[in-house]
VEXVEXLUM-423229 format. One record per residue (C-alpha): residue number from 1; x, y, z. Coordinates in Angstrom, 2 decimals. Example, Ala and Ser with C-alpha at 12.3 -4.5 7.8 and 13.67 -1.06 7.14 Angstrom:
<nodes>
   i       u       v       w
   1   12.30   -4.50    7.80
   2   13.67   -1.06    7.14
</nodes>
This chain:
<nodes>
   i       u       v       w
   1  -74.77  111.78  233.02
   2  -73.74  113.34  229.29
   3  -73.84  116.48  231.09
   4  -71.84  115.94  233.99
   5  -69.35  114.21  231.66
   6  -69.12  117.23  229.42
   7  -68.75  119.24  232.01
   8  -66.09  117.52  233.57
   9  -64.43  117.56  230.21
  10  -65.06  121.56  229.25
  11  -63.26  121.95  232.95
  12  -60.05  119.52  231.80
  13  -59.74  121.56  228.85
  14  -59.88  124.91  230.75
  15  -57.41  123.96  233.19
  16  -55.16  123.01  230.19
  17  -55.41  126.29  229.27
  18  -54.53  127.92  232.36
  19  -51.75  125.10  232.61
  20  -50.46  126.85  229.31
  21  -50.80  130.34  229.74
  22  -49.34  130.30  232.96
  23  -46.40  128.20  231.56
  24  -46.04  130.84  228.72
  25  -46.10  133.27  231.19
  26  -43.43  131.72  233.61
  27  -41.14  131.18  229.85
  28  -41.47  134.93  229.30
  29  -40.56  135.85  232.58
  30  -37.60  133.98  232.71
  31  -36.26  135.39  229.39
  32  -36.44  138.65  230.46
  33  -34.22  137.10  233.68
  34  -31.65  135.09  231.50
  35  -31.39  138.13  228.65
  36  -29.33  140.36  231.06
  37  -31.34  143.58  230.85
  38  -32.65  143.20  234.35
  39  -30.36  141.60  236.56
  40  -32.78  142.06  239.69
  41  -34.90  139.93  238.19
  42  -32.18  137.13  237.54
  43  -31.45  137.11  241.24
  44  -35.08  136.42  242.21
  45  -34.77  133.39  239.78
  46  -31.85  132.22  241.49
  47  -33.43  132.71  244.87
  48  -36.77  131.33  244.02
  49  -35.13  127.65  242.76
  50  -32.69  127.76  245.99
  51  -35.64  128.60  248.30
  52  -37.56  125.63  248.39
  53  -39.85  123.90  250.85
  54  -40.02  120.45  249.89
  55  -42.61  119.90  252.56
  56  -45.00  122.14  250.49
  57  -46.78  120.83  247.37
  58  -47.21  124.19  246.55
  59  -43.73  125.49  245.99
  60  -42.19  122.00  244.71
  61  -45.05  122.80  241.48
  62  -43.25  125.93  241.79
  63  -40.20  124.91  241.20
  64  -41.36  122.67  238.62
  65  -42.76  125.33  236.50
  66  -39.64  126.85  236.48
  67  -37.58  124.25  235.81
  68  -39.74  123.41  232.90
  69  -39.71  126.74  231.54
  70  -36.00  126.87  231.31
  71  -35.91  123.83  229.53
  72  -37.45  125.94  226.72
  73  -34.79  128.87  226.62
  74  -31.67  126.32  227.12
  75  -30.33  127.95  223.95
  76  -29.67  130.93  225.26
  77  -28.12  129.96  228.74
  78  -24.12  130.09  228.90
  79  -21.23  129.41  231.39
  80  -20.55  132.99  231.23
  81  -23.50  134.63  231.96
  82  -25.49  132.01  233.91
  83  -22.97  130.42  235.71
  84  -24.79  130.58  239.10
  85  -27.84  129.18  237.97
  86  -26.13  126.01  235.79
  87  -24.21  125.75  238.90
  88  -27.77  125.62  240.87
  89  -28.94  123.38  238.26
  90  -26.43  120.67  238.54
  91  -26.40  120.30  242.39
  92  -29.52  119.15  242.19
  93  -30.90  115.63  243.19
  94  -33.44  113.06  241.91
  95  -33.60  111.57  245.37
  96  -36.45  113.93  246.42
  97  -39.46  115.94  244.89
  98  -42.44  115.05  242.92
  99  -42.53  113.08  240.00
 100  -43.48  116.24  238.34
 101  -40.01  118.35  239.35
 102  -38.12  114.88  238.66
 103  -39.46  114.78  235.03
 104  -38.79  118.31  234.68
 105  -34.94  118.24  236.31
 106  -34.43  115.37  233.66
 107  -35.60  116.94  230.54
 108  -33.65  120.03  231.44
 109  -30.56  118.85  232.01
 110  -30.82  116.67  228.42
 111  -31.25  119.63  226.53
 112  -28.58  121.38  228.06
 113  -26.31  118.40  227.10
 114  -27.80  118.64  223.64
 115  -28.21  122.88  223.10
 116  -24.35  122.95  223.77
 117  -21.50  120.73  223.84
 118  -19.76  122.71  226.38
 119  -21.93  121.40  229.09
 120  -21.86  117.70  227.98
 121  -19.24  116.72  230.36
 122  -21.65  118.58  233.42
 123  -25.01  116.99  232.54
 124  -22.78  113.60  232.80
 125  -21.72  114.87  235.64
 126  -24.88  115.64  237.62
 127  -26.44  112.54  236.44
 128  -23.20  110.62  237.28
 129  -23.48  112.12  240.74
 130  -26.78  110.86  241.77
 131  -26.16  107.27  241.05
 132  -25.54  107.83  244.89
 133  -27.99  109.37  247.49
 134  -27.27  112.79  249.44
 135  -27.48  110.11  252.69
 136  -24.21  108.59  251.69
 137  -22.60  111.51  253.74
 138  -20.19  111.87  250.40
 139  -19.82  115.62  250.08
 140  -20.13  115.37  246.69
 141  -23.55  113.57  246.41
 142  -24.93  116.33  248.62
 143  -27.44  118.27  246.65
 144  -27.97  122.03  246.87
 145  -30.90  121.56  249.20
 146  -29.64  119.09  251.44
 147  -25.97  121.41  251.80
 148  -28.28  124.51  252.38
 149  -30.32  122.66  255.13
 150  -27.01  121.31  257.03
 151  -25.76  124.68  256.92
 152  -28.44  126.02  258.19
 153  -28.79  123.38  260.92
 154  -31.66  122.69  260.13
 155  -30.94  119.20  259.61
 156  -27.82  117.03  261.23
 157  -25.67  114.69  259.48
 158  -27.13  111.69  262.14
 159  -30.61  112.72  260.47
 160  -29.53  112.77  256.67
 161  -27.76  109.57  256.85
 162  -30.94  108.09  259.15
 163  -32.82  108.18  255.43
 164  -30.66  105.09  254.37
 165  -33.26  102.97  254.34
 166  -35.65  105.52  252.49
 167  -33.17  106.11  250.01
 168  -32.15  102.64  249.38
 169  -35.85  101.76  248.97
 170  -36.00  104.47  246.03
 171  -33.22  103.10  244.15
 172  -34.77  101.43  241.48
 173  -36.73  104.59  240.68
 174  -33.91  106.89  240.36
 175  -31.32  104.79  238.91
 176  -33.95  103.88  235.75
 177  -34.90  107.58  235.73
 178  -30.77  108.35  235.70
 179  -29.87  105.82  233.10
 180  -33.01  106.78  230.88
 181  -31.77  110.47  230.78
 182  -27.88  109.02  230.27
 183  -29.01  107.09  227.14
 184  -30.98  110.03  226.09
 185  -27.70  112.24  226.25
 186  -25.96  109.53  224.12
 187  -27.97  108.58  221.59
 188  -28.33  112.77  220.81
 189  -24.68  113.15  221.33
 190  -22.56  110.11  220.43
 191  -19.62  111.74  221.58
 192  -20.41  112.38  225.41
 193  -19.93  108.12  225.61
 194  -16.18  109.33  225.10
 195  -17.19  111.95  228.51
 196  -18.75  109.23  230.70
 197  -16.15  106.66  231.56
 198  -13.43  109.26  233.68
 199  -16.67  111.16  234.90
 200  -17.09  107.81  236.41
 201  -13.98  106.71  237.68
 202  -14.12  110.01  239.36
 203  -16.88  109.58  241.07
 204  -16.19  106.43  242.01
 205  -16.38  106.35  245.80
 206  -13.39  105.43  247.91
 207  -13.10  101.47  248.35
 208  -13.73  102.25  252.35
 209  -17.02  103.49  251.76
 210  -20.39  101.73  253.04
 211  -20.83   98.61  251.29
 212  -24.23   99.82  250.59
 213  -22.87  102.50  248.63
 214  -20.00  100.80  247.16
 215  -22.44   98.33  245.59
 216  -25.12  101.11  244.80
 217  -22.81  102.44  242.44
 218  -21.35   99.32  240.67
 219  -24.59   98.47  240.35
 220  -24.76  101.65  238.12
 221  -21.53  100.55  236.46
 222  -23.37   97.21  235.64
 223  -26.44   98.80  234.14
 224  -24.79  100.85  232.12
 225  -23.05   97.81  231.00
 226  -25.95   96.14  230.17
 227  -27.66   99.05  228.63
 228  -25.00   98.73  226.01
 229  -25.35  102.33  224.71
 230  -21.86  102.44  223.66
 231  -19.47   99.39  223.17
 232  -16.71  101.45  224.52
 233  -18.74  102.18  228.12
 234  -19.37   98.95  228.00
 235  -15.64   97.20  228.01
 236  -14.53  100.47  230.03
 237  -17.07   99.85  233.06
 238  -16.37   96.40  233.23
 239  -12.62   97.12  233.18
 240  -13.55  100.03  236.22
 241  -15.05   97.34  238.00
 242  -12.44   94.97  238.33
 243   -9.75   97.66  239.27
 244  -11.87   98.62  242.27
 245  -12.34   94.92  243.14
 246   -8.52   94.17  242.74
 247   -8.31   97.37  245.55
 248  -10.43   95.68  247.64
 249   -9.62   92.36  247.54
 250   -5.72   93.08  248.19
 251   -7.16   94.67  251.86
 252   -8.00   91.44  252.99
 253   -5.20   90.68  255.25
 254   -5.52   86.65  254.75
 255   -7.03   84.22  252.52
 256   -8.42   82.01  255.83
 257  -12.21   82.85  255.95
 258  -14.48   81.15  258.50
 259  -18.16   81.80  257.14
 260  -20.30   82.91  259.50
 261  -23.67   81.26  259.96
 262  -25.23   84.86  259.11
 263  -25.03   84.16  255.26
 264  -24.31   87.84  254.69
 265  -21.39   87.89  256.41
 266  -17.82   86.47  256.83
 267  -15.26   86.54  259.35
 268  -11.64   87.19  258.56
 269   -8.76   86.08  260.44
 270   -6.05   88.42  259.91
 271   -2.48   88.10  258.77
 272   -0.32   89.12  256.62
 273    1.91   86.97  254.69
 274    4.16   89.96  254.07
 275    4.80   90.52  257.87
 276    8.49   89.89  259.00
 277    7.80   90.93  262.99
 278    9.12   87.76  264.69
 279    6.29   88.09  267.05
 280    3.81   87.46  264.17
 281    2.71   84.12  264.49
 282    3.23   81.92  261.01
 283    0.49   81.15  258.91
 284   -0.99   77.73  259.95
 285    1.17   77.55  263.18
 286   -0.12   76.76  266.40
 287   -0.18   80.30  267.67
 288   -1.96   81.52  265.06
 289   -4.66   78.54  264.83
 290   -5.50   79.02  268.53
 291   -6.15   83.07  268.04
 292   -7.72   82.10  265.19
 293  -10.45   79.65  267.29
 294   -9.80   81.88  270.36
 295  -11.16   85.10  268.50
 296  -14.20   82.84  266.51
 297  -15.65   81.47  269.90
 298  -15.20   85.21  271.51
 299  -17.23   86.25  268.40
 300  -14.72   88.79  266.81
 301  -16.67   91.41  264.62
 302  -16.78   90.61  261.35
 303  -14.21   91.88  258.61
 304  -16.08   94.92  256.87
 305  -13.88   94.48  254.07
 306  -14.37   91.02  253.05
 307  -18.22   91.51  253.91
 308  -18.04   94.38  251.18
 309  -16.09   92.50  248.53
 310  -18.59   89.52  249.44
 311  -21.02   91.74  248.35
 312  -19.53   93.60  244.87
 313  -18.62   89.84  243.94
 314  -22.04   88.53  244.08
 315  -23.44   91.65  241.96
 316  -20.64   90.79  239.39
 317  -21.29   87.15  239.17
 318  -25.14   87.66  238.89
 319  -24.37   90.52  235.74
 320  -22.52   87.80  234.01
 321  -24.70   85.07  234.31
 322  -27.20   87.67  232.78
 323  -24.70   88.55  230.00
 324  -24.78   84.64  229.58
 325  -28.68   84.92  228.92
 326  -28.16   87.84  226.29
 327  -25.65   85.84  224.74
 328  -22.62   88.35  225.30
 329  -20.28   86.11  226.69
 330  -17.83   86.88  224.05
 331  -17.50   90.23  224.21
 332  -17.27   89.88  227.90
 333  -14.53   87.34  228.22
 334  -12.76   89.82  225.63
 335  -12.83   92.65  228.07
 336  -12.12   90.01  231.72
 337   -9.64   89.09  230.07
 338   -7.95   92.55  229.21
 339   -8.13   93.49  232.81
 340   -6.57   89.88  233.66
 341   -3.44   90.03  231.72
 342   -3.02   93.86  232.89
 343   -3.99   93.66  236.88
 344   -5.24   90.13  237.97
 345   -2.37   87.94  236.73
 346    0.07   89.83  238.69
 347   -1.17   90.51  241.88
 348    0.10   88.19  244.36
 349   -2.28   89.30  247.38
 350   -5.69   88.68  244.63
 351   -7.93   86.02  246.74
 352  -11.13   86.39  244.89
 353  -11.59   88.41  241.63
 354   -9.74   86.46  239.55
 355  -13.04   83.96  240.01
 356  -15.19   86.21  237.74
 357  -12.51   84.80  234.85
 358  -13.12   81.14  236.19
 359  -17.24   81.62  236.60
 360  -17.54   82.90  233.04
 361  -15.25   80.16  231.52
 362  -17.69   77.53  233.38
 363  -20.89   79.23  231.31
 364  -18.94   78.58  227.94
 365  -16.67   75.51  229.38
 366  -15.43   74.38  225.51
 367  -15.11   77.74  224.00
 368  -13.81   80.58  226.97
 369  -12.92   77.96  229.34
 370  -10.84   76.35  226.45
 371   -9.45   79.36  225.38
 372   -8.22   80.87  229.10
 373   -6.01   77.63  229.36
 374   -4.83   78.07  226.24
 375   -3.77   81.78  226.91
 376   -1.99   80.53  230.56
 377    0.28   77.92  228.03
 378    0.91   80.14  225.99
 379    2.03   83.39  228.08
 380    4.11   80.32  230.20
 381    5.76   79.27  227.14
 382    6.59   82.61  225.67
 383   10.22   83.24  227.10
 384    9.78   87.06  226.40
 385    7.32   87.33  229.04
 386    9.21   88.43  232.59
 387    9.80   85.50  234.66
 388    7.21   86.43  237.12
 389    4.82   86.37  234.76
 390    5.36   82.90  233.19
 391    5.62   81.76  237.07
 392    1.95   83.35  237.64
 393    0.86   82.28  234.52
 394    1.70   78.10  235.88
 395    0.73   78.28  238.95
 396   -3.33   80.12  237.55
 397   -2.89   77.17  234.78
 398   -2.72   74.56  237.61
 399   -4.87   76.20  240.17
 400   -7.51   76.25  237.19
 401   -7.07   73.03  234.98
 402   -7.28   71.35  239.15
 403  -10.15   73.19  240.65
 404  -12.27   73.59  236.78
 405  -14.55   70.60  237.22
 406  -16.64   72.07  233.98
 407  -13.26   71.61  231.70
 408  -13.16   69.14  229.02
 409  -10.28   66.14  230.51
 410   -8.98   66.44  226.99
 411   -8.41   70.40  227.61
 412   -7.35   69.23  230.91
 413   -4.62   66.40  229.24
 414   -3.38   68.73  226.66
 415   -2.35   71.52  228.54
 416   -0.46   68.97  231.09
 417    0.77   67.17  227.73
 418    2.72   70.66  227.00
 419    3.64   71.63  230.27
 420    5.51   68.04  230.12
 421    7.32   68.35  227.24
 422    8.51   71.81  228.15
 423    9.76   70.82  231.30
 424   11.80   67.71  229.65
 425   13.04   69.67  227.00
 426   14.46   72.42  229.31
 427   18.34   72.97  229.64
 428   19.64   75.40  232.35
 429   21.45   77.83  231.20
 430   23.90   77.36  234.12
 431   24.24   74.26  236.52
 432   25.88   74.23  239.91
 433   26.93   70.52  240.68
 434   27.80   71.84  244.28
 435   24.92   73.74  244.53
 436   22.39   71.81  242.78
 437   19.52   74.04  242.32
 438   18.92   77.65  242.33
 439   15.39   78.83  242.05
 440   16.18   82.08  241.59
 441   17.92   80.83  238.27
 442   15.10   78.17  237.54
 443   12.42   79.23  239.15
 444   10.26   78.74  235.80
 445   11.21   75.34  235.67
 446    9.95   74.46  238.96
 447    6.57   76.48  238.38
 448    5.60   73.91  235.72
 449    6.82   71.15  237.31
 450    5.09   72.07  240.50
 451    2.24   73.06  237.67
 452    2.11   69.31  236.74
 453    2.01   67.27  239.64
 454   -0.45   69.81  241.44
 455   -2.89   69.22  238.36
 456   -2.69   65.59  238.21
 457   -3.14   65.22  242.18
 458   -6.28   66.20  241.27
 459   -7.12   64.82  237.83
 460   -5.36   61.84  237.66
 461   -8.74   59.55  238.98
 462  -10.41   61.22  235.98
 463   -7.95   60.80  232.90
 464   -7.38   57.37  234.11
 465  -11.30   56.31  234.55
 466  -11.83   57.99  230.97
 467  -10.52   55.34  228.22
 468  -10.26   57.71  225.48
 469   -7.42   59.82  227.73
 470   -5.71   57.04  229.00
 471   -3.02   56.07  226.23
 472   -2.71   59.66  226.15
 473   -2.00   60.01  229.87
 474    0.10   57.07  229.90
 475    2.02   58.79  227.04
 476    3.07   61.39  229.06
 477    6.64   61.72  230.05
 478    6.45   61.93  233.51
 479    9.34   59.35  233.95
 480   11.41   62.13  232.27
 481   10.30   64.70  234.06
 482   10.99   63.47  237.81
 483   14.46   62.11  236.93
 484   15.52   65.89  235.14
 485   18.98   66.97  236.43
 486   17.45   70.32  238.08
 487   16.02   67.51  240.64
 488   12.05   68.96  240.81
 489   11.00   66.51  243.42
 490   13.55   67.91  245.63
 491   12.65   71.40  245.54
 492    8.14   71.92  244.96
 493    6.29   71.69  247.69
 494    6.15   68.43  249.63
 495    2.73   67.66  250.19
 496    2.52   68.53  246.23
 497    5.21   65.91  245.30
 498    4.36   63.03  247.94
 499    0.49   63.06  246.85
 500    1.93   62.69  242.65
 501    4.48   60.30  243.83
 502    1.71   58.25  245.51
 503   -1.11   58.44  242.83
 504    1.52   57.89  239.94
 505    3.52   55.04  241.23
 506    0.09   53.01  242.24
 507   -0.76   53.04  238.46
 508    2.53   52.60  236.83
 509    3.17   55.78  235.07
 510    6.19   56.31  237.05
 511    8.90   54.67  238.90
 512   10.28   55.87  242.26
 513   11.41   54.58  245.26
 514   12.79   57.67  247.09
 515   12.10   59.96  249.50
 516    9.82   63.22  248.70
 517   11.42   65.35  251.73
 518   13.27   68.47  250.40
 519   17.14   67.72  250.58
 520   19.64   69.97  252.71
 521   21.82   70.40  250.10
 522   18.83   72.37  248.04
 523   18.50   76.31  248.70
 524   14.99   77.31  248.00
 525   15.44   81.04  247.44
 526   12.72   84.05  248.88
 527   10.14   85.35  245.99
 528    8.66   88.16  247.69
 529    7.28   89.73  244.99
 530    5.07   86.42  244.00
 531    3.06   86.62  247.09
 532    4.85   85.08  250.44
 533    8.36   84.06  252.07
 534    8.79   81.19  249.12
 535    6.45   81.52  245.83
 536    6.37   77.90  244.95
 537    4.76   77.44  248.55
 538    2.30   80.11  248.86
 539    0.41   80.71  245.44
 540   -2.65   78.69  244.12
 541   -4.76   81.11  242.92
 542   -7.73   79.03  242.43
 543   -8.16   77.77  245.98
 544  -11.37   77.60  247.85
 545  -13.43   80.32  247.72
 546  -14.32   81.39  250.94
 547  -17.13   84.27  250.51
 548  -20.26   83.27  251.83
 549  -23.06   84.85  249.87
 550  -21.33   84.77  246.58
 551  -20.20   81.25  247.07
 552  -23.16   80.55  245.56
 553  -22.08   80.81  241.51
 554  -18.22   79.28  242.70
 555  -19.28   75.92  244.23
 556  -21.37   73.88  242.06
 557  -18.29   74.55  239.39
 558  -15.66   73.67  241.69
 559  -13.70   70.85  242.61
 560  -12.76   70.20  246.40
 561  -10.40   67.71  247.52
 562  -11.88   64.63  248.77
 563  -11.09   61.15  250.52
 564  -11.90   60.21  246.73
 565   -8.69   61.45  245.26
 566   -6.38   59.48  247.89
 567   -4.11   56.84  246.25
 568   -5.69   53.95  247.85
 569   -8.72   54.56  245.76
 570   -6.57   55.13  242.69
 571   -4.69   51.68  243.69
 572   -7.84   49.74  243.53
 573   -8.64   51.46  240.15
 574   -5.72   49.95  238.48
 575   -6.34   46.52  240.22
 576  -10.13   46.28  239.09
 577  -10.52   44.41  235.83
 578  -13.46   46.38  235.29
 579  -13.94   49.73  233.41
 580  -13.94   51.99  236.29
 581  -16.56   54.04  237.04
 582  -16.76   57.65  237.86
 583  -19.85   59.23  239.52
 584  -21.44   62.48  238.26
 585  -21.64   65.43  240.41
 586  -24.63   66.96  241.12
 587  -24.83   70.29  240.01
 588  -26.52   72.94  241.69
 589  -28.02   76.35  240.54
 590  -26.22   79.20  242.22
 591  -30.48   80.10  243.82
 592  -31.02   76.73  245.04
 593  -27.63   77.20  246.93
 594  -28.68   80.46  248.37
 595  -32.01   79.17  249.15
 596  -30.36   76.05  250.93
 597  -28.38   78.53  253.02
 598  -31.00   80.94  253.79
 599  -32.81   77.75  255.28
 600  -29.73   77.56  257.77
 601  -26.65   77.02  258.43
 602  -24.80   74.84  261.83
 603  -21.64   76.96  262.21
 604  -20.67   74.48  264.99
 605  -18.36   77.19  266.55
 606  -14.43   75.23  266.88
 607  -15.25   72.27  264.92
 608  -16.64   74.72  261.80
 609  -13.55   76.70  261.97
 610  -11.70   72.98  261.83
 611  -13.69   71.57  258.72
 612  -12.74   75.18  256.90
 613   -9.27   74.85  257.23
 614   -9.67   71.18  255.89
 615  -11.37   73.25  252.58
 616   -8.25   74.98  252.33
 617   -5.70   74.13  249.58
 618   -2.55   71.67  249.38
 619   -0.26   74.45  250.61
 620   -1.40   74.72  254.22
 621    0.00   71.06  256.03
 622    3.17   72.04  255.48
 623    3.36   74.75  257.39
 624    1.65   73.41  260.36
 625    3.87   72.27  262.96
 626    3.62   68.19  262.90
 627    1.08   67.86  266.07
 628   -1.19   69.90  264.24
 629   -0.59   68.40  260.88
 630   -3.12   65.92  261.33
 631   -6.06   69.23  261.10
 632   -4.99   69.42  257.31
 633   -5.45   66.99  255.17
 634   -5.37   67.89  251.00
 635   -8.22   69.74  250.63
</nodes>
């Protein structure tokens, strides 16, 4: 046995040293190509790395060698000389070959990054490149092997993209080899972090893409996120990431989902809120609720779009519930909130991204959560801020302080305590006695009102059951506020006003006896540019989230309207001469939701599409015309 064993062990060592003299010899060969002197020999390099048959063990080792070998003598290969061969180089993929020419590939193209800062920004670039797989039909994911074979028809486009499932099976492989050589290239070269982030964007692929592909490659935004190389890639891919979202998200042509009972997918009902064609039916009316039930009992295909930003928004929300675990949440809600105050508050047509702001406050409830409330009083407050903005700004604070159910109710009381006394303290700068109101001129105003009211429809029950907030709540100058000469009851949305009226009045923190119907001698002016016909009737940011899969991390945080929140129940509060009592929530992990679903789900056909427009939000009933009214109850 000791002799077998040393035998074995003399042949290891002699096949090392064939291993290395034929290396050496390959090296030498190859500087004699790259030096100039014989340029026949060049061409046969360049041919011998194009010509490969991947099919053959043989020639891949090949290739390896060489690629190995030119590793060694990166410091003298240039642009000018060698462009053909860098060129070769970085068209190659780490979606195919042996671990031995993917180890080689990736050690080559680090020390070209590091033998020359000139070809920083095309190592990036390669590596940046294959966060995607040549089956992605992208032209610019197709490696130099895969564009030769196409041309050569020796392979069809039906074939390449036919190794989806191959490919998407590999992914974890190639994106830790990727990253690995990306955090190489920084760590030798702190500047190339400064390269990455527009290499990126570029690459980007368009929002219309596969969903498979759009969430391959934010899921290489996110890990190189969580690497945390470079605080600036960091903030910068997050800030990517919620562009592309917002891009997405503003495609959806409504904000009435049915989910499907296929927990992957959701169906989208379109219309758009924009559309003045008089033969568009009306959100809510009874044209447009019979297509709606008409196309979900035909089975209409479901909305690709919504299925993809279902998708992206589930691998966001899982990356921040992980920067939760590493304690990050800070720096995170920094950089959200960057992108918020320069894309999310101001897009009218957002539906669902700006939920990544309101599922991070809920993991740090006293601290982000806190402070997001406090930034949506403040940029209200701030009269340099355009109107539009101070008008968004209200109508996220009340969407948020409503829906929150993880906020403090003394965050909650504070913020309505200063959205009060703003309202009673405000003086138009011109009054119309004939006219009455203008929104155009007040439109501010009404935006907190509306703000108020649409916040304490839902938290009222609370501040009241909790002793400790109600002297404050009954400190609240709500008396003021309804009787203000700019009349608010008469203009904000109905079903807004006659659910306040109705809570407020059963417990005595306001008097009124009249009627909550908007007067005809109030013009409610158009707001187009705040997101529908009338902006006080169509915005509530925070309404229910309708995406199935990533519903998940939304619902255990999120309050729905309920039977609970009716003023009879609030009646019998104030009548009871006990404490009252409010019942805790269960709260579910955003897994044991999925796992619930995954179990199954009765979609019920008509009567599932019914119970999801009873989720919607307060902004719906009055719309419908009143023989449908009934369908929509507060949700």
């Amino acid at each position: 046995m000791a002799m077998e064993e040393q035998a074995k062990a003399s042949a290891a060592a002699a096949a090392e040293v064939d291993d290395k003299q034929l290396q050496e010899i390959v090296r030498s060969w190859i500087l004699q190509a790259l030096s100039g002197e014989d340029i026949d020999r060049y061409r046969k390099l360049l041919s011998d790395l194009k010509n490969v048959d991947f099919d053959d063990s043989e020639s891949v080792s090949g290739l390896a060698a060489r690629i190995r070998a030119l590793s060694q003598c990166v410091s003298i290969i240039n642009e000018r000389d060698h462009e053909m061969l860098l060129s070769l180089v970085f068209s190659m993929s780490f979606w195919s070959g042996s671990n031995e020419l993917l180890d080689a590939i990736e050690n080559l193209v680090v020390n070209l990054a590091t033998s020359s800062g000139v070809l920083v920004p095309r190592c990036l670039d390669m590596l940046v490149r294959n966060f995607l797989p040549p089956s992605c039909g992208i032209k610019v994911h197709l490696d130099c092997y895969t564009q030769d074979r196409l041309a050569r028809k020796k392979m069809t486009f039906e074939s390449l993209k036919g190794l989806k499932p191959l490919h998407l099976s590999m992914k974890n492989d190639v994106m830790n080899r990727v990253h690995l050589a990306l955090q190489r290239i920084l760590e030798l070269v702190p500047i190339a972090a400064l390269r990455l982030h527009p290499i990126v964007q570029q690459r980007m692929p368009h929002r219309r893409v596969d969903k498979d592909w759009n969430s391959l490659f934010l899921e290489n935004m996110l890990l190189l996120d969580s690497k945390r190389v470079s605080p600036a890639i960091s903030s910068r891919m997050l800030l990517g990431i919620v562009d592309r979202l917002i891009e997405i998200d503003v495609e959806i042509a409504w904000e009435d989902i049915l989910k499907d009972e296929d927990s992957s997918k959701v169906l989208v009902f379109h219309m758009d809120v924009d559309e003045s064609d008089d033969k568009q039916a009306a959100p809510g009316s009874e044209a447009q609720l019979e297509h709606a039930l008409a196309a979900h009992s035909g089975k209409k295909p479901l909305d690709e779009i919504a299925d993809k930003m279902d998708h992206l928004m589930e691998l966001v929300f899982e990356h921040l519930h992980q920067c939760a675990k590493n304690e990050r949440l800070d720096e995170v809600y920094t950089t959200l909130m960057v992108s918020f105050k320069s894309t999310v508050l101001d897009t009218y047509k957002s539906k669902f991204t700006q939920f990544l702001i309101f599922y991070l406050c809920s993991l740090s409830p006293s601290s982000c959560g806190a402070n997001f409330a406090g930034f949506l009083c403040e940029t209200f407050v701030t009269r340099s801020i355009p109107s539009n903005t101070r008008m968004s700004a209200a109508a996220y604070l009340a969407s948020y302080l409503a829906r929150a159910n993880f906020l403090p109710l003394p965050v909650v009381l504070s913020s309505v305590s200063r959205l009060v006394n703003w309202c009673v303290s405000f003086t138009p700068t011109r009054f119309d006695v004939f006219k009455l109101t203008d929104t155009a001129l007040h439109g501010v105003f009404y935006a907190a009102c509306q703000a108020v009211m649409y916040i304490l429809c839902f938290r009222l029950r609370e501040l009241y059951a909790e002793s400790t907030q109600r002297p404050l709540l009954k400190g609240l100058r709500l008396q003021q506020l309804i009787e203000h000469k700019l009349c608010p009851l008469k203009v904000c949305l109905p079903s807004v006003v006659e659910e306040f009226v109705r809570q407020a009045t059963a417990i005595q923190l306001i008097s009124y006896s009249g009627t909550v119907e908007p007067s005809s001698g109030f013009e409610v002016l158009s707001f187009k540019s705040y997101g529908g016909d009338n902006r006080l009737e169509m915005f509530f940011p925070f309404d229910p989230y309708l995406l199935r899969r990533s519903d998940r991390f939304i619902e255990p945080i999120f309050t729905h309207w309920s039977a609970a929140h009716s003023a009879n129940e609030v009646e019998e509060q104030s009548s009871d001469e006990e404490e009252p009592v409010v019942e805790e929530e269960e709260v579910l992990d955003p897994d044991d939701l999925m796992e619930a679903e995954e179990e199954g789900y009765d979609d019920g056909g008509e009567e599932a599409f019914r119970n999801s427009l009873e989720c919607m939000s307060i902004t719906p009933p009055r719309m419908l015309p009143a023989n449908l009214a009934h369908m929509l109850p507060i949700s």
